[in-house]
N, C-alpha and C positions, 0 to 999 in steps of 0.2 A: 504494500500500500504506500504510495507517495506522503511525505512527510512534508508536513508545509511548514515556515520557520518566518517569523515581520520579522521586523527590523525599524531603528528607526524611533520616531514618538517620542514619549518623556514629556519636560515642561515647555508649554509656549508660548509666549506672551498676547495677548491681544491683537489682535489686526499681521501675527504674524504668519508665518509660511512652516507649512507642516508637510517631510517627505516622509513617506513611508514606503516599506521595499518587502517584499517576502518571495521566499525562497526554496523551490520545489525541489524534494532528494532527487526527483526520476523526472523521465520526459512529460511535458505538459501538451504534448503536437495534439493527444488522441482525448482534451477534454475539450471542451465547445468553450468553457467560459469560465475564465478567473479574474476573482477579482475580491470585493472588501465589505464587509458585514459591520453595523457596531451595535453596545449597545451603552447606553447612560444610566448611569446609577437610577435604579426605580424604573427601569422602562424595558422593555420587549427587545429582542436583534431587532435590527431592521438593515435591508439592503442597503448597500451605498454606494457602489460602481464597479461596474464590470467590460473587463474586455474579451472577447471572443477570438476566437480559432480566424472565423472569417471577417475579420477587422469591424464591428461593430460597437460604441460605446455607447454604454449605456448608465445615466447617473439617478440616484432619487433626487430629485430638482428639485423638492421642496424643501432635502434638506440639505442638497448640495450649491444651489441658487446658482450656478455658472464657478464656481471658483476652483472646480479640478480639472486636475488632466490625471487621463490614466494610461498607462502603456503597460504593455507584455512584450517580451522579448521566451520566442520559441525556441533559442538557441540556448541562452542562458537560462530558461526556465525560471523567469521571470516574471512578477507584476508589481509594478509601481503605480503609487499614488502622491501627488504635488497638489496639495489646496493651499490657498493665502485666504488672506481675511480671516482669521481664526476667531471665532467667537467663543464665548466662556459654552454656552450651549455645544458647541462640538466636542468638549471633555465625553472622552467614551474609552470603551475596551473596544480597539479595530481587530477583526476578525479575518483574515487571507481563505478565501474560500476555492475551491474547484468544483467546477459542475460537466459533470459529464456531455451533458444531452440538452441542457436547457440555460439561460441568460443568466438567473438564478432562480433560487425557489426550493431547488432539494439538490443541495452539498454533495459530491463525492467526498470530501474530504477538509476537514478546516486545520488551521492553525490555532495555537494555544491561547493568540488574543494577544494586543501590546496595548499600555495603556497611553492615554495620550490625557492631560492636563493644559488647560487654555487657563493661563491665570498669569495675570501681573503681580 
């Protein structure tokens, strides 16, 4: 089973710039879609952006509002995530997810979660 590994997060100040990187043991060529889950103290996962096999992005916009970008790299078996404007509301545990078959919705496989703090 692939092992997924973030990277990345810790503390960050207000209105600043947040990368996060995770890190797949095996090939990523044969999942459709990775990408990044979070959740906030007192609240549910919820999706946050995902890259696909066949170059498709896709973000939650109502909680991403325009400020990522996300890339995959199939060679390095990779997914990056770069948001700026960091708001105190983005504090979460980011989740590195793989999905076999679909954008997201049911995980092949997750990562253990990094945490990330938005605080001055």
């Amino acid at each position: 089973q692939v092992q997924l590994v973030e990277s990345g997060g810790g503390l960050v100040q207000p209105g600043g710039l947040l990368r996060l990187s995770c890190a797949a043991s095996g090939s990523i060529a044969s999942f459709y879609s990775m990408g990044w889950y979070r959740q906030g103290v007192g609240k549910q996962r919820e999706f946050f952006a995902a890259a696909t096999s066949d170059g498709i992005r896709r973000f939650n916009e109502e909680s991403v509002k325009g400020r990522a970008i996300i890339s995959r790299n199939n060679i390095n078996n990779t997914v990056s995530l770069l948001m700026d404007d960091l708001r105190p509301k983005d504090t979460a545990v980011y989740y590195c997810y793989l999905d076999r078959y679909r954008v997201f919705g049911d995980p092949s496989a997750w990562g253990r979660g990094i945490k990330v703090t938005v605080s001055s």
